[in-house]
C-alpha positions in Angstrom: -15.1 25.4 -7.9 -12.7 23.9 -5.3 -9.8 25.9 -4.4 -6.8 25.0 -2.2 -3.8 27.0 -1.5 -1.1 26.7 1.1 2.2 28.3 1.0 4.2 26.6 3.8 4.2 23.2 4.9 5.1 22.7 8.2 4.2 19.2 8.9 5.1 17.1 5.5 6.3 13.9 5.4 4.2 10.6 6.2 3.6 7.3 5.1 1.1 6.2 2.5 0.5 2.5 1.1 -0.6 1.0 -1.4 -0.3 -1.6 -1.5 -1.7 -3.6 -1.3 -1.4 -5.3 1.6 -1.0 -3.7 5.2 -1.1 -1.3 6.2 -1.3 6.9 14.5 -1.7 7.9 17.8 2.1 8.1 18.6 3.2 7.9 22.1 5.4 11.2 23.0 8.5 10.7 23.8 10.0 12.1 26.4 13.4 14.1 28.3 14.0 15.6 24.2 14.6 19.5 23.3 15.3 21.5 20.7 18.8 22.5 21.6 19.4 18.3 21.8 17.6 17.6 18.7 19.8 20.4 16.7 23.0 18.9 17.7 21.6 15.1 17.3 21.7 12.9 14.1 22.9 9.3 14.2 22.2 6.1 11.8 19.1 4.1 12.7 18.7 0.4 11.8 14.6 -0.9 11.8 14.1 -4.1 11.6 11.6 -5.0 9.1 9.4 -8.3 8.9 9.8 -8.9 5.1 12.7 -7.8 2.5 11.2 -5.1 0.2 9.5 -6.2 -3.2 10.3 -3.3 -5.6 12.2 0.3 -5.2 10.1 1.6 -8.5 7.2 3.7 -7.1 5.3 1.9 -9.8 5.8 -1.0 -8.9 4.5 -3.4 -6.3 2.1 -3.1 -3.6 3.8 -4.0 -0.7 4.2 -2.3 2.9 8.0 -2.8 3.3 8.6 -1.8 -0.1 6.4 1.5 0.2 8.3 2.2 3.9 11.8 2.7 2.2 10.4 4.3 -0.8 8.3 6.7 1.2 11.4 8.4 2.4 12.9 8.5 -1.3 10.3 9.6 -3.3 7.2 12.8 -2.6 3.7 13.0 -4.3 2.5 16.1 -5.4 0.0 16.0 -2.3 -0.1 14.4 0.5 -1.9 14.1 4.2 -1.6 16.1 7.6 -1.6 13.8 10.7 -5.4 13.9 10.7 -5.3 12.4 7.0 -6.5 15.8 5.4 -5.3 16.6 2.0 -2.4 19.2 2.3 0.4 19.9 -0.1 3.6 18.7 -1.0 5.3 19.4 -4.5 2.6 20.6 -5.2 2.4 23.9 -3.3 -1.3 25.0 -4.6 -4.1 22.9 -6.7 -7.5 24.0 -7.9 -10.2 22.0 -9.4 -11.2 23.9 -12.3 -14.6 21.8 -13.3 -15.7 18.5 -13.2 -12.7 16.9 -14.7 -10.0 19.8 -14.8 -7.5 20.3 -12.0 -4.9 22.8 -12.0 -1.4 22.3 -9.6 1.2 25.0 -9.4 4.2 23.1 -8.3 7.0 23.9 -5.8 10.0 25.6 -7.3 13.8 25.0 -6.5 13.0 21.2 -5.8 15.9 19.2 -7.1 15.7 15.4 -8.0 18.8 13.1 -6.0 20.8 13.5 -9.6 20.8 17.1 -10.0 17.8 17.4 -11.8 15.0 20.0 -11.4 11.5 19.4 -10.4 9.0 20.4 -12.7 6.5 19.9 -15.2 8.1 17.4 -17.7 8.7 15.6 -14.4 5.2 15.5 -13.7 4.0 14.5 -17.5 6.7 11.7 -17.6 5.5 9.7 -14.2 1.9 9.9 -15.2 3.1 9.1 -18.5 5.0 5.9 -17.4 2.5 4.9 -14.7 0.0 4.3 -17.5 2.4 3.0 -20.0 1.8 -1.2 -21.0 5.4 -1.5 -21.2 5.8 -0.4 -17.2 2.9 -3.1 -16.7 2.3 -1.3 -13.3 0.1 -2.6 -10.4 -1.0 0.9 -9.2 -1.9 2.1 -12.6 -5.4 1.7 -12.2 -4.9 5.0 -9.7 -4.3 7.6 -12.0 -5.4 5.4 -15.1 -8.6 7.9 -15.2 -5.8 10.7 -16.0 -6.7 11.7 -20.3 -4.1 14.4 -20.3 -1.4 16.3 -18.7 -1.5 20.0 -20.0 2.0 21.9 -19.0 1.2 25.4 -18.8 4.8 26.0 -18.3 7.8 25.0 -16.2 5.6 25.1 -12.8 2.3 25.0 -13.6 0.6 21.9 -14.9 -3.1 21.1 -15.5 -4.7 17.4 -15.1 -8.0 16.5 -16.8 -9.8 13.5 -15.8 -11.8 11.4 -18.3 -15.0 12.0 -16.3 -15.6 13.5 -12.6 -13.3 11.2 -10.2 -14.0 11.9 -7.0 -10.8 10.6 -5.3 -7.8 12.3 -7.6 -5.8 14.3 -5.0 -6.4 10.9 -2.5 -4.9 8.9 -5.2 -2.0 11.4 -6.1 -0.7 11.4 -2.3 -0.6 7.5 -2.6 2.8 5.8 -3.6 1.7 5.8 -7.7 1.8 9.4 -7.4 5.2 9.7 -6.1 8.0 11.4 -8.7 10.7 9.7 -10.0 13.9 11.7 -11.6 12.8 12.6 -15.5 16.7 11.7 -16.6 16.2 8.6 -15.1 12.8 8.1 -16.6 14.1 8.4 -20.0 17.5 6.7 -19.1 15.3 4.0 -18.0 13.3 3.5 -21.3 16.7 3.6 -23.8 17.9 1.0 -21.3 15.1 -1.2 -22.3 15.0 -0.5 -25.8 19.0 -1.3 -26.4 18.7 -4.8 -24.3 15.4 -4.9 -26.4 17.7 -4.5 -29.6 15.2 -2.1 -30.7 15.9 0.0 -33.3 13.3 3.0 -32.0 14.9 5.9 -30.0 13.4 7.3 -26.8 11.8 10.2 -29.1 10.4 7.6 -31.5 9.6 5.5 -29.1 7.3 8.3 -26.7 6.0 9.6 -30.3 4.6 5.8 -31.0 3.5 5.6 -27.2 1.1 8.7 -28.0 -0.2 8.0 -31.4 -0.6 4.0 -30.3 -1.1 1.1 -32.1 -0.2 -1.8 -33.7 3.3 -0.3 -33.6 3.4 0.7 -30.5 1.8 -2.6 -28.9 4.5 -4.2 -30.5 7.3 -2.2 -29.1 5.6 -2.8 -25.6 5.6 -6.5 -26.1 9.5 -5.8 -27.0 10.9 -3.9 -24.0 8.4 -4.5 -21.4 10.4 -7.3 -19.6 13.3 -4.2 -19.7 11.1 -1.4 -18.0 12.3 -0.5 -14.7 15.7 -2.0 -14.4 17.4 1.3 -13.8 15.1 2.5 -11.2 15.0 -0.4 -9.3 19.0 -0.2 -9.2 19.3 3.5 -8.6 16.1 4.8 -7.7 15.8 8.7 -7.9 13.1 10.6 -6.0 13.2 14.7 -4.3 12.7 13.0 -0.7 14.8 13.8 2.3 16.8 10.5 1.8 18.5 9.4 -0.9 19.0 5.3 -2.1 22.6 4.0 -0.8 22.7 0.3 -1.3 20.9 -3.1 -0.8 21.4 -6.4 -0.1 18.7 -8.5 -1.0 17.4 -10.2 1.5 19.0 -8.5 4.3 18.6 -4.5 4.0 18.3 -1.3 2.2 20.2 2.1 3.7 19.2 5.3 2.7 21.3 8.3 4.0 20.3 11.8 4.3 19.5 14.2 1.4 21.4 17.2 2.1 20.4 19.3 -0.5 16.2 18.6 0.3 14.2 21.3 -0.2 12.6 21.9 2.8 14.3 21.1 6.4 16.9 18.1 5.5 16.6 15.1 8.3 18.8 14.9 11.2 19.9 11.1 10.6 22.7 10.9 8.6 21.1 7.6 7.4 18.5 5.0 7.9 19.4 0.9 7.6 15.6 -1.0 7.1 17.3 -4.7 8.0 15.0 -7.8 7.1 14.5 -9.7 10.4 11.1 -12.1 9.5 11.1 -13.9 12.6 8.7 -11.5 15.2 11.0 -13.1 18.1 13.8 -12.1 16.6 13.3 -8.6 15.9 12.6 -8.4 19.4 15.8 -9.5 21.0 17.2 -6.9 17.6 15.0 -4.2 20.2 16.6 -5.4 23.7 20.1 -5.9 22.5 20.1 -2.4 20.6 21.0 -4.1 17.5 18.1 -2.2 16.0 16.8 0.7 17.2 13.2 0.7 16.2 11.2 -2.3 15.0 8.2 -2.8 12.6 5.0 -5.0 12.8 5.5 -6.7 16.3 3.0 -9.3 17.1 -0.2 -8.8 19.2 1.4 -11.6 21.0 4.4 -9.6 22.4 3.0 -6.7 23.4 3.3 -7.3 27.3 6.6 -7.6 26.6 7.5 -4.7 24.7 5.1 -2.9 27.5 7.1 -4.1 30.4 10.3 -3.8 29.3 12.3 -0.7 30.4 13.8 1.3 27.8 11.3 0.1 25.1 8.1 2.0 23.7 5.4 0.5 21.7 3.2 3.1 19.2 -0.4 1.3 19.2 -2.5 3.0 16.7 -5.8 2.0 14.5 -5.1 0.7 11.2 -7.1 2.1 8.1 -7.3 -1.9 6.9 -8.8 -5.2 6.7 -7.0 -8.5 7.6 -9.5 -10.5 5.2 -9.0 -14.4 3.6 -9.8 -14.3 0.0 -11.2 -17.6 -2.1 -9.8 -17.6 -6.1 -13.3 -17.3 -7.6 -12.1 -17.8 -10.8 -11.8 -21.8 -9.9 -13.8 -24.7 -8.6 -15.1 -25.2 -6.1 -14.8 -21.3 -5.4 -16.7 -20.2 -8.8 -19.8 -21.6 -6.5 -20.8 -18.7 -4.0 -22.1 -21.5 -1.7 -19.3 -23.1 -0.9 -17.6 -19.5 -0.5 -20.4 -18.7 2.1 -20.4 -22.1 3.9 -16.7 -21.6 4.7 -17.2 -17.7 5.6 -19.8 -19.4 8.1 -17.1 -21.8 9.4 -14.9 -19.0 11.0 -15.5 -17.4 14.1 -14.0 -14.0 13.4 -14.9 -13.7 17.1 -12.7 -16.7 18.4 -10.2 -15.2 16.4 -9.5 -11.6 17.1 -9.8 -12.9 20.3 -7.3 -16.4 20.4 -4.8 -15.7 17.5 -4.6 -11.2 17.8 -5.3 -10.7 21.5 -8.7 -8.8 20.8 -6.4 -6.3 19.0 -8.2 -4.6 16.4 -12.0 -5.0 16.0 -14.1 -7.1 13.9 -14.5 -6.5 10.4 -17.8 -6.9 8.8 -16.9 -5.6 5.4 -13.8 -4.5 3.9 -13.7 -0.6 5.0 -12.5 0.6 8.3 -14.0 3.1 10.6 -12.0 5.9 9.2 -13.3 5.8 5.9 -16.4 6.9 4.5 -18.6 4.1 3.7 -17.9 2.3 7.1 -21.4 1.1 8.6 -21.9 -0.6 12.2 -25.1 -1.9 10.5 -23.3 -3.7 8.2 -24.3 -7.8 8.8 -22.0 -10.1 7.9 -22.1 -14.1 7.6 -22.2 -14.8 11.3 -20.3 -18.2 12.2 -23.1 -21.0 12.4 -21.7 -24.5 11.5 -25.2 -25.7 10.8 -25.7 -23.5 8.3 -22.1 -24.5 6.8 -22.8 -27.7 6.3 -26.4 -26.8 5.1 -24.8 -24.7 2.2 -22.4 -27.3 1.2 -24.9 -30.0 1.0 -26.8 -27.8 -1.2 -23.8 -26.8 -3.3 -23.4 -30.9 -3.5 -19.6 -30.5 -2.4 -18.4 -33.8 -0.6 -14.9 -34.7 0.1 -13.4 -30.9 -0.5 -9.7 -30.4 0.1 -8.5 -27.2 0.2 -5.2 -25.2 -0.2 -4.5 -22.2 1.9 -1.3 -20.1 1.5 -0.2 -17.9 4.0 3.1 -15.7 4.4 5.9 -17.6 6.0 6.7 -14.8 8.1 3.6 -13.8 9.7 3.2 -16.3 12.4 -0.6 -15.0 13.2 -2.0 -15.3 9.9 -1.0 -19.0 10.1 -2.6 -19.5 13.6 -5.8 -17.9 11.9 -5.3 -20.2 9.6 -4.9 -23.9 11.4 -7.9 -22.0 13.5 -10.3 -22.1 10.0 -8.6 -25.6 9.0 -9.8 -27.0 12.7 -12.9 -25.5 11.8 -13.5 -27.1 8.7 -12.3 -30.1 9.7 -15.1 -30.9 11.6 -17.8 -30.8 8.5 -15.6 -32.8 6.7 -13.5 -30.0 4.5 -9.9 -30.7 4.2 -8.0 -27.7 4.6 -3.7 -27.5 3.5 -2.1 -24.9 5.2 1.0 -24.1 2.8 3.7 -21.2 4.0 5.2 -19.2 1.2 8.1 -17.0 1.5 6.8 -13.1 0.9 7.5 -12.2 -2.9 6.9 -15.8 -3.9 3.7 -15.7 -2.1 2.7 -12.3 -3.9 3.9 -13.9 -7.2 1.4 -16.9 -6.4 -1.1 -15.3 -5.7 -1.2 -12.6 -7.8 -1.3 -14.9 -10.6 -3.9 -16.9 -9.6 -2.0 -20.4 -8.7 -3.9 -20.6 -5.0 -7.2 -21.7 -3.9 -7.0 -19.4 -0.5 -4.9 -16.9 1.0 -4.8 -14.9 3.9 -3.9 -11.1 2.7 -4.6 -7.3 4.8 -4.9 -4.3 2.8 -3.8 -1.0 4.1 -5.4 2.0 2.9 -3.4 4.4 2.0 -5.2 7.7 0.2 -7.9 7.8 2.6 -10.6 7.4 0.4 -13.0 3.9 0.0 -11.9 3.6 -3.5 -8.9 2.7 -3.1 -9.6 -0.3 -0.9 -13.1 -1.8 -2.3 -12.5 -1.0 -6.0 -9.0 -2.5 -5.9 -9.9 -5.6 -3.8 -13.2 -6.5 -5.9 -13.4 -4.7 -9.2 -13.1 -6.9 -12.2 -10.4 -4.4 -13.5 -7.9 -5.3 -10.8 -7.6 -9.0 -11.0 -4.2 -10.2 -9.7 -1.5 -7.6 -8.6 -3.5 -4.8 -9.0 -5.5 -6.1 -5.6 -8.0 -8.4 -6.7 -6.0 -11.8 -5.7 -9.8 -12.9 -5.4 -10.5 -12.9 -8.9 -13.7 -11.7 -8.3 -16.1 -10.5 -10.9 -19.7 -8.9 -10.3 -20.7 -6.5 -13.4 -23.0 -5.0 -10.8 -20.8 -4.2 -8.5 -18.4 -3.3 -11.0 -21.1 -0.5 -12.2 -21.7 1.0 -8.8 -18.4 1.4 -8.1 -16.9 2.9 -11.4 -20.2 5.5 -10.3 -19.4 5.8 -6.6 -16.3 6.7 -7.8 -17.5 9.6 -10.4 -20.1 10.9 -7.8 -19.1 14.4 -5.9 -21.8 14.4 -3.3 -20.1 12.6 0.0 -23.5 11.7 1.5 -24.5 9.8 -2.2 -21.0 8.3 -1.9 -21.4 7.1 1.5 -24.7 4.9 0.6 -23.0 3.6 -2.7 -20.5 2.3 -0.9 -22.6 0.8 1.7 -24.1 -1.0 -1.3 -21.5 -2.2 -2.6 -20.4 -3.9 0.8 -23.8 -5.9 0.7 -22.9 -7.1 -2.7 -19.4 -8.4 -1.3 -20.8 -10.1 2.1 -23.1 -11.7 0.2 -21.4 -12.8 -2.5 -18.4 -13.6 -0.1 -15.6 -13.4 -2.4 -13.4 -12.4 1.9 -13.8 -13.9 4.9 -13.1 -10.6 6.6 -11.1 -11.5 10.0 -10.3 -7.7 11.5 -9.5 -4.4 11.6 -6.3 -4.2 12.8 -3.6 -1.9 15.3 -0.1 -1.1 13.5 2.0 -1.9 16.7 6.0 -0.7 16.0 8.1 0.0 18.8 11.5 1.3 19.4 14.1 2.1 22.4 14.8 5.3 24.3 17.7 6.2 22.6 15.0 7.1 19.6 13.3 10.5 19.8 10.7 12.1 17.8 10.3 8.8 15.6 6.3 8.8 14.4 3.9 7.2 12.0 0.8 8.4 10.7 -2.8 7.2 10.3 -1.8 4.6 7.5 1.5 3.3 9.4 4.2 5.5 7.2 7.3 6.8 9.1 8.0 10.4 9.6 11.9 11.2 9.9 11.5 14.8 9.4 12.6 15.4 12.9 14.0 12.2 14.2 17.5 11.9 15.8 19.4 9.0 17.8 21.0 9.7 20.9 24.8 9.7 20.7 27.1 7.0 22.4 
């Protein structure tokens, strides 16, 4: 029996990710005090590389999105700067056997509407995370979830459907954050009146646990409906609350004065979408913005030798990786997969296009997660052996399409890089730049040949990067934009992830990597740096080891 109890929380709130895609050693900042901070507050604009893609914390997986929903919405648990577990709304959990866990929840928590914090809450977001009709892209997080048991109004139980290692990693991750129960439910009698259904919430959560025909067919009804109301007005506990956005060009949160715990000292936060990494720089020297977001490895001399700015430089938990659609020719054929793989020099790379920032990536987990192996090999770049592979494969005359993000200037150098490569064994490589929730759309749907992706982890457990990057049940937006499909792989990781021992764990996951380098479903480029910076009118402003912002105790200098 595993038992974990903590009564106070001191240091609460970071960043998680899914996510998928990207996603701290935090430099100190200096000449602040407590007598300042108390009497500081202030409104911070960040400029952000890409506008968010959802405000629903079952919806996409996107960094920008999960940045501004991180400071809306709380899990139940979450992690302490050196990624443990600790709590959050949760104030105590047990495990009570294999597949039982037990949580007494946080009392006098109130939802931005009014609402309380309890129980029901808790039933009705695993409820709708695993609902059809929500059609989430994180539900295969908490899908192993068989039933939420409320003891009463603070104490719930969870049982599993078999032993799942990872369930409090995947409850601090952004699927596990709580959205409002009123809004919940006004959310779902939204979609069933612009449905012109003629079931009632009551009916309709009666059909959604009996299932069925009837139910399926009131999914297929309101499904394009789910979600409306809490992408307008989203509703969380968090110490921010949603204000307003423009799409396109920000989102503002202001500050929560009724949190729980210690409210922030910003009176509110502007995240404004700047996409060019040149631009959001002259936002940092003009004071237009006070912090930035994802600079490039490119500018960091400049950041560094300009007074007044500070750069955070910390490893990312993630893998910058280039992904084939397997389910298509000529990518259904592992050759050609491999004979590409062998036609980029990760090395050249990391070191031409990222500045040697990062490291290189072998396999899809980073050093921080269990699983990671130095003696990993991977497919080493040999051009002979390139062209070997795609004689053998019979592939003449390929031409290839490669999308890439139109604001991420260095995934598009990596890419003319591999298309200069390929070029040179006669492969014909179209480098195509697509704006961010297009390109997500795309390729999540399986209109691309290539891509070039990262994946932050953010639960701090392996499962949630390999298993959502290769297993056959995340196809498309769930994480597998590679289409990939091994049932043996599949097997050993639907067992890695029901296995309690870490050090049989570790090995499985080793395994599993060999599988993927072989099979080469990635091109794995790097292990990344986050690199964010701000100016010295900012203090206290952190991250933690999966790039998620901590306000809890940041102020702006007054003019």
């Amino acid at each position: 029996m595993k038992r974990f109890s903590f009564i106070s929380l001191t240091v609460f709130f970071l960043f998680i990710l899914t996510a998928c895609t990207d996603d701290s050693n935090v430099d100190e900042e200096t000449g602040s005090s407590d007598t300042g901070a108390e009497e500081q507050g202030g409104d911070m604009t960040i400029a952000i590389p890409s506008d968010i893609v959802s405000l629903d914390p079952h919806g996409s997986n996107d960094d920008p999105s999960e940045q501004i929903r991180d400071t809306i919405y709380e899990p139940l648990v979450t992690h302490d700067e050196d990624l443990n577990i600790v709590p959050a709304l949760a104030e105590e959990y047990e495990q009570i056997d294999d597949t039982t866990w037990s949580f007494k929840l946080r009392e006098g928590v109130k939802f931005h509407d009014g609402s309380d914090f309890n129980a029901d809450a808790v039933k009705a977001n695993i409820e709708r995370i695993q609902d059809p009709a929500r059609a989430s892209a994180r539900s295969s997080l908490l899908d192993m979830v068989s039933e939420v048991n409320i003891i009463d109004d603070y104490n719930i139980e969870l049982v599993t459907e078999y032993p799942y290692a990872p369930l409090l990693n995947n409850l601090s991750h952004g699927a596990g954050k709580m959205i409002s129960k009123e809004l919940i439910d006004a959310d779902y009698e939204n979609a069933l009146e612009q449905a012109d259904s003629d079931l009632s919430l009551e009916e309709y959560y009666e059909l959604r646990t009996a299932g069925g025909d009837d139910y399926d067919a009131a999914v297929e009804d309101i499904s394009q409906f789910v979600g409306e109301m809490v992408e307008t007005g989203p509703v969380g506990t968090n110490y921010f609350k949603f204000e307003s956005r423009s799409p396109g060009e920000e989102t503002a949160v202001s500050r929560n004065e009724d949190y729980w715990n210690t409210p922030a000292l910003l009176e509110s936060i502007t995240f404004k979408v700047v996409t060019e990494p040149g631009t959001r720089i002259a936002e940092l020297e003009s004071g237009s913005s006070d912090a930035i977001l994802s600079t490039l490895t490119s500018n960091t001399d400049r950041i560094e030798e300009t007074d007044g700015m500070t750069l955070m430089r910390s490893d990312a938990v993630n893998v910058d990786y280039i992904g084939f659609n397997t389910s298509k020719e000529p990518f259904d054929d592992p050759k050609i997969r491999q004979a590409i793989s062998h036609a980029f020099d990760s090395e050249a790379v990391l070191d031409g296009v990222y500045n040697g920032s990062g490291i290189p990536a072998n396999g899809p987990l980073a050093p921080a997660l269990l699983g990671y192996s130095e003696e990993l090999q991977g497919l080493e770049y040999d051009m002979e052996r390139a062209e070997q592979l795609l004689a053998e494969a019979g592939a003449e005359d390929l031409m290839i399409n490669l999308m890439v993000n139109d604001d991420n200037p260095e995934r598009l150098d990596a890419a003319l890089w591999l298309q200069e490569s390929l070029n040179e064994i006669g492969v014909t490589l179209n480098v195509e730049q697509v704006e961010w929730g297009a390109y997500l759309d795309a390729t999540g749907n399986a209109e691309h040949d290539m891509f070039i992706l990262g994946w932050g982890n953010t639960t701090g457990d392996p499962d949630e990067t390999i298993t959502s990057l290769y297993h056959t049940d995340n196809h498309g937006n769930n994480g597998n934009r590679s289409f990939y499909s091994n049932s043996e792989l599949d097997s050993l990781l639907d067992d890695a992830r029901r296995e309690t021992h870490e050090d049989t764990r570790e090995t499985m996951y080793i395994d599993a990597q060999e599988i993927i380098i072989e099979e080469a479903p990635s091109i794995f480029i790097r292990h990344g740096e986050y690199l964010n910076a701000y100016n010295d009118n900012v203090h206290e402003f952190k991250a933690n080891g999966f790039n998620m912002l901590d306000f809890s105790e940041t102020y702006i200098d007054s003019e």
